[in-house]
Every structure is written in structure tokens, then in C-alpha cells.
LOZA-238449 format. One record per residue (C-alpha): residue in one letter; z, y, x. Coordinates in steps of 0.02 Angstrom, whole numbers. Layout:
! residues N
+---+--------+--------+--------+
: r :     c3 :     c2 :     c1 :
+---+--------+--------+--------+
: a :      Z :      Y :      X :
...
+---+--------+--------+--------+
! end
This chain:
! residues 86
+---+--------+--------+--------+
: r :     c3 :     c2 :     c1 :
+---+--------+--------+--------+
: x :   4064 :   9674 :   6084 :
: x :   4041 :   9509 :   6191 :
: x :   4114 :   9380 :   6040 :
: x :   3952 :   9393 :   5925 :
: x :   3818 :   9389 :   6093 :
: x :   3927 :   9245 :   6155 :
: x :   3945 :   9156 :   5984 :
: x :   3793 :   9165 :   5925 :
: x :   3738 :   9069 :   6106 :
: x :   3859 :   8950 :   6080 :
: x :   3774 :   8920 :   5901 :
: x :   3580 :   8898 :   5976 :
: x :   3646 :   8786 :   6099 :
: x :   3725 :   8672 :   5964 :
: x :   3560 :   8687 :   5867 :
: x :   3463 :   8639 :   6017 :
: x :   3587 :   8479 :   6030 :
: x :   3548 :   8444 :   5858 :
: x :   3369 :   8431 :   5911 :
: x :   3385 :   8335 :   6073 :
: x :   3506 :   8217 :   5991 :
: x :   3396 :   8079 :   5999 :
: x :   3304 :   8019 :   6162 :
: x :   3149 :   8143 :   6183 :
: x :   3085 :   7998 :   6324 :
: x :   3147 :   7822 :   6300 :
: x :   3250 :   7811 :   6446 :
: x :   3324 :   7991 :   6438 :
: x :   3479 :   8036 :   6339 :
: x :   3622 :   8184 :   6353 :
: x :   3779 :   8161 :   6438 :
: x :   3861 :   8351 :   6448 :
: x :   3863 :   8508 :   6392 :
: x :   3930 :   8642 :   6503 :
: x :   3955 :   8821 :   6428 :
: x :   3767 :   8873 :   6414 :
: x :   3699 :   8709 :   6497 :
: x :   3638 :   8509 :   6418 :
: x :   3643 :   8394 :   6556 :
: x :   3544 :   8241 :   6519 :
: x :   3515 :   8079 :   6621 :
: x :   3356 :   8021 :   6659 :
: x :   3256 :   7883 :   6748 :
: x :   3172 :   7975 :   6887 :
: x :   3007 :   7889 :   6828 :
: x :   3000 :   7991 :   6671 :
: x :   3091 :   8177 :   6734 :
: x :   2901 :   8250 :   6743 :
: x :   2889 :   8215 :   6536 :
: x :   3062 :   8229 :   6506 :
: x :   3072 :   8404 :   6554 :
: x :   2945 :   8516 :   6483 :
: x :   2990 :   8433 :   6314 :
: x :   3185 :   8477 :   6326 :
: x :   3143 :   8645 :   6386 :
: x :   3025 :   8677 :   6237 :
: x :   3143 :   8599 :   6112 :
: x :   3289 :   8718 :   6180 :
: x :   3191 :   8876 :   6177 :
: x :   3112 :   8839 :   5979 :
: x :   3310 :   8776 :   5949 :
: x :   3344 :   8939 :   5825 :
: x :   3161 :   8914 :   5733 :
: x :   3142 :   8907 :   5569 :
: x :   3297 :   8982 :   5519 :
: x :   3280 :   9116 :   5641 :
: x :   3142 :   9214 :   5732 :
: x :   3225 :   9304 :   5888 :
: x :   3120 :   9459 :   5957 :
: x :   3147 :   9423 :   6116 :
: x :   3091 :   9230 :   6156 :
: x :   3248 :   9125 :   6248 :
: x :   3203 :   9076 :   6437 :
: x :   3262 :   8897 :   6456 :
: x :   3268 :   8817 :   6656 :
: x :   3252 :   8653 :   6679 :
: x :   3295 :   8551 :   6840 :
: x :   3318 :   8372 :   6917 :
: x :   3425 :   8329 :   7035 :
: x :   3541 :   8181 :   7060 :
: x :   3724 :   8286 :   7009 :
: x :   3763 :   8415 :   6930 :
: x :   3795 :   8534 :   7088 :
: x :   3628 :   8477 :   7167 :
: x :   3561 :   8558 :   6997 :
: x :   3609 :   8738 :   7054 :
+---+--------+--------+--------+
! end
């Protein structure tokens, strides 16, 4: 029952790296994934733009080729590691 919920997670979060693949802010670029997470480094002079733009890009990531009835929640944070992040 879990496999196709979990898989088909696993396949929106590859689509969202896809589209995040190149630097959405000129200094920003992605460094991790970590099961349901993109960790991205960032100058802390462009985290304000940086974020809202990775967030919207990772909740659109299944659009065109699919339209999910329920929209995805994405949160974004900054912090300076990983653990500060949670």
C-alpha cells in the first residue's frame, strides 16, 4: 500500500530537481537530497529570493504532466546546517 504513495514522491521530487537543476539565484545551487528534502546553498544575501522561488518550483514540480487534486505543501527554511534547518 505504502510503495506507490512513497514512489510516486520519490518521482515529484526528482521532477522538482529537474527544475531546480540550474541556479534559480546566481549564487544559489543544490548540494543534497535527503529522502523527501533538496538542500541548497545559498549566499545569505539572496535566501529572501531564493526561497519563495524553490518553494514554488517544488510545489508546480508534477505540472504539466500531472494535475494533483490536492496541491503539494512545500517548507522552505535557512539556516546555516542541515540540523539547524529542523
Amino acid at each position: 500500500m505504502n510503495m506507490p504513495i512513497q514512489g510516486s514522491a520519490a518521482d515529484v521530487l526528482k521532477l522538482a530537481m529537474l527544475a531546480l537543476r540550474k541556479p534559480v539565484t546566481p549564487g544559489a545551487r543544490m548540494i543534497l537530497s535527503v529522502h523527501d528534502e533538496l538542500v541548497f546553498e545559498v549566499p545569505e544575501a539572496e535566501v529572501a529570493a531564493t526561497l519563495p522561488v524553490i518553494q514554488k518550483v517544488m510545489e508546480q514540480a508534477p505540472m504539466p504532466a500531472l494535475s494533483l487534486a490536492v496541491p503539494l505543501a512545500v517548507e522552505a527554511r535557512a539556516a546555516h546546517n542541515w540540523d539547524e534547518a529542523h
